[in-house]
C-alpha positions, 0 to 999 in steps of 0.5 A, a space after each residue: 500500500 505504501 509503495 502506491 501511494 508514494 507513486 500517486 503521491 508522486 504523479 501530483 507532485 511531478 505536475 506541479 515541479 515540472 521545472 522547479 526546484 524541489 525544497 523537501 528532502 523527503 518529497 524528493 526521495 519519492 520522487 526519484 524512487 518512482 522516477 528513477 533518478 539520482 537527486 542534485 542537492 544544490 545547498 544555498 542561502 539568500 546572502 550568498 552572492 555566488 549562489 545567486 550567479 550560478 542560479 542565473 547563469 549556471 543552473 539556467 543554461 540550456 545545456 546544463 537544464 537538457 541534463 538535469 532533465 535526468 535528475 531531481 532537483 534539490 534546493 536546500 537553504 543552509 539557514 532554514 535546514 540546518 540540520 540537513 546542512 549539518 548531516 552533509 557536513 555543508 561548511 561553505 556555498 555553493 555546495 552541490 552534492 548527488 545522491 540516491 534516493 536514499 541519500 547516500 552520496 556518489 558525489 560532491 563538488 563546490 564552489 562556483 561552477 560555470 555552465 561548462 564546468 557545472 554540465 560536466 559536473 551532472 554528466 558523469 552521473 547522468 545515470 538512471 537507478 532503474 537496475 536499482 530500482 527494487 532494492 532502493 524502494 525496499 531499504 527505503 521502506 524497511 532500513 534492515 539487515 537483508 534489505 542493506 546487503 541486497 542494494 549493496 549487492 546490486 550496487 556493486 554489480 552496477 558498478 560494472 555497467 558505468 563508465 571507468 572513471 566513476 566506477 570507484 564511487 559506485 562501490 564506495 556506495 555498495 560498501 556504504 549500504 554494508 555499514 548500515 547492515 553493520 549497524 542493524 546487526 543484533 548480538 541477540 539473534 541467534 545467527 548474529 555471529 553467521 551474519 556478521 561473517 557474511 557481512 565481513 566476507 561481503 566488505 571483500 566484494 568491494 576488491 574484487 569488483 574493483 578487480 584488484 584480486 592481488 589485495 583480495 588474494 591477501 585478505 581471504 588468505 587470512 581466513 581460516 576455510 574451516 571456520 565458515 559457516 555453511 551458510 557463507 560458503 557460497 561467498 567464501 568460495 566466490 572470493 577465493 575463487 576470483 582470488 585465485 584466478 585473478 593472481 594466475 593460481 591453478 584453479 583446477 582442483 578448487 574448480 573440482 571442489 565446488 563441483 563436488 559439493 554442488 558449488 558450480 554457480 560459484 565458478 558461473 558467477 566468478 567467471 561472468 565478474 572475471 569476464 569483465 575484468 578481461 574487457 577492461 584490460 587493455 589490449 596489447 
């Protein structure tokens, strides 16, 4: 029920900020989960000077207006929402942060940015969160264990879909959404010490989507295969795997191992990551 009022919500709220700024963190959320985009946070206040300029020639020039048509805009005044401005850590204006509908944050810049310099700012994450969609909708309506390591996981995939030079800032949102897995971790449960070794197993995805398998290699060596629960050893062996071939080690009798004990789509998975990082390699 939740979910069809947001988008019904959302549908009137569209029609009344075709072109406008939004001033609600929380109305924009709504909007970018239903629509698929990332949300602008442009940080300002009336007695900024350069504020006023990006604002009349900046955010208000063709080029630049033709890709924020790709994101929800945001304007937040310091002043009236300071505990906003506090939690993005606002220390100076101009301050222009992007992030998910979840308000965890790809990327920030500051200061003055003309139109050219402010475009190129948009473009490199002029990108569309509808890979993402199902996740981002589902940690936003329930912040819990599973829902954080889900769109963590589909970050970290996603990763893999975007230009080179932003890659490193997808991950570092994946790794982001474990922390918050981190915190909904309970002592109290029963599995607590099962999930907190999945979550530890899963900090490692960030190396080897990254493919810098010769960090991963060193980090999965350091733990014991003898004390993983049977419930983590699909990402136990995923990693070890990656980290074996990565390093150019023989993979022939872990490849028989998991085959033995009914593990293929490790080899499956492992392959189709390690696939990418053959396409990324330049060619000789």
């Amino acid at each position: 029920m939740k979910k069809y009022l947001i988008i019904a919500f959302v549908f009137i709220s569209q029609i009344n900020h075709a072109s406008n700024w939004y001033t609600s963190l929380e109305e924009a959320q709504a909007v970018a989960l239903s629509s698929n985009k990332l949300i602008i946070i442009d940080f300002v206040a009336k007695w900024c000077g350069p504020c006023k300029e990006m604002d009349s020639k900046s955010w208000n020039n063709i080029e630049v207006e033709e890709v924020l048509k790709n994101y929800i805009k945001l304007r937040i005044d310091v002043d009236s929402n300071r505990d906003i401005a506090l939690r993005y850590q606002i220390r100076s204006i101009p301050d222009m942060v992007i992030i998910d509908a979840n308000e965890k944050i790809l990327h920030r810049f500051k200061g003055y940015q003309n139109p050219l310099k402010l475009k190129n700012e948009l473009f490199r994450f002029n990108l569309s969160t509808e890979y993402l969609a199902t996740e981002l909708i589902n940690f936003h309506q329930q912040k819990k264990y599973n829902t954080a390591i889900r769109i963590s996981q589909k970050y970290y995939t996603y990763s893999l879909l975007v230009n080179s030079d932003i890659k490193g800032k997808i991950l570092k949102v994946g790794s982001d959404y474990l922390e918050d897995a981190k915190q909904e971790l309970n002592k109290k449960e029963e599995n607590y010490l099962q999930k907190k070794q999945k979550l530890e197993l899963l900090t490692l995805y960030e190396l080897a989507y990254n493919f810098d398998f010769e960090k991963l290699d060193k980090k999965i060596s350091e733990i014991k295969v003898e004390k993983i629960d049977p419930l983590n050893n699909y990402q136990y062996w995923f990693l070890k795997y990656l980290s074996l071939k990565g390093n150019q080690k023989d993979i022939t009798e872990t490849e028989e191992f998991l085959k033995k004990n009914e593990l293929e789509n490790v080899t499956k998975n492992a392959n189709q990551l390690y696939a990418f990082y053959e396409k990324s390699v330049p060619k000789i």
